[in-house]
C-alpha positions as CSV (number, residue, x, y, z in Angstrom):
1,X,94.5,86.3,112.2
2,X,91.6,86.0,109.8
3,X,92.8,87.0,106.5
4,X,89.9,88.0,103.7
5,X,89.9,88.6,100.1
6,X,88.1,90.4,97.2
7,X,87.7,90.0,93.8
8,X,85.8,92.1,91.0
9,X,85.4,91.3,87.3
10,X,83.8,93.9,84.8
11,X,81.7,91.0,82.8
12,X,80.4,88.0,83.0
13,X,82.1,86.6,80.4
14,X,85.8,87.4,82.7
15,X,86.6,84.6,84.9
16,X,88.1,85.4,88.4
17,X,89.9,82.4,88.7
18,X,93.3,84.0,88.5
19,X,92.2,86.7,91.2
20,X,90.6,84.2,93.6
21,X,94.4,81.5,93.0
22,X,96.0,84.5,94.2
23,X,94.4,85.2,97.4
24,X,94.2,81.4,98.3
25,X,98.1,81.5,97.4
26,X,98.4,84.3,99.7
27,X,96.4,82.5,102.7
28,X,93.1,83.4,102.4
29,X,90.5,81.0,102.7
30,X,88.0,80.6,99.8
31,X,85.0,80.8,102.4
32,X,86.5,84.3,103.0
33,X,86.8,85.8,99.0
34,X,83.8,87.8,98.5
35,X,82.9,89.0,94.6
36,X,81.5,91.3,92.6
37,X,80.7,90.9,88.5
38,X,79.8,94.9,88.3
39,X,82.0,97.6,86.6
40,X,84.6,99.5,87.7
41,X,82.7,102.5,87.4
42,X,80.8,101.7,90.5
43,X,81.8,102.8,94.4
44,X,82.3,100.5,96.6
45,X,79.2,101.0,98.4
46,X,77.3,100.3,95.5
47,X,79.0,96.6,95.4
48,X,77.4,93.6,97.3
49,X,80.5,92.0,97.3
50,X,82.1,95.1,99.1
51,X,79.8,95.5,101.5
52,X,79.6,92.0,102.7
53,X,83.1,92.6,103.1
């Protein structure tokens, strides 16, 4: 089974690192974390990350 992951920070200035450890802990691939730097304000649909996902 293909596992994937998702990570979202609110600013540039954030670092996902912590997010993306987790989901490589976990057994996701990196090729398979997709991302979004947008706020949480915003629906998923409106999030390329999400989508691609």
């Amino acid at each position: 089974m293909r596992l994937l992951g998702y990570t979202r920070i609110s600013t540039a200035g954030q670092d996902a690192q912590l997010q993306l450890d987790a989901l490589v802990g976990a057994g996701v691939q990196k090729r398979d974390v997709f991302s979004d730097v947008t706020s949480g304000s915003k629906t998923a649909k409106q999030r390329p990350g999400m989508r691609r996902l």
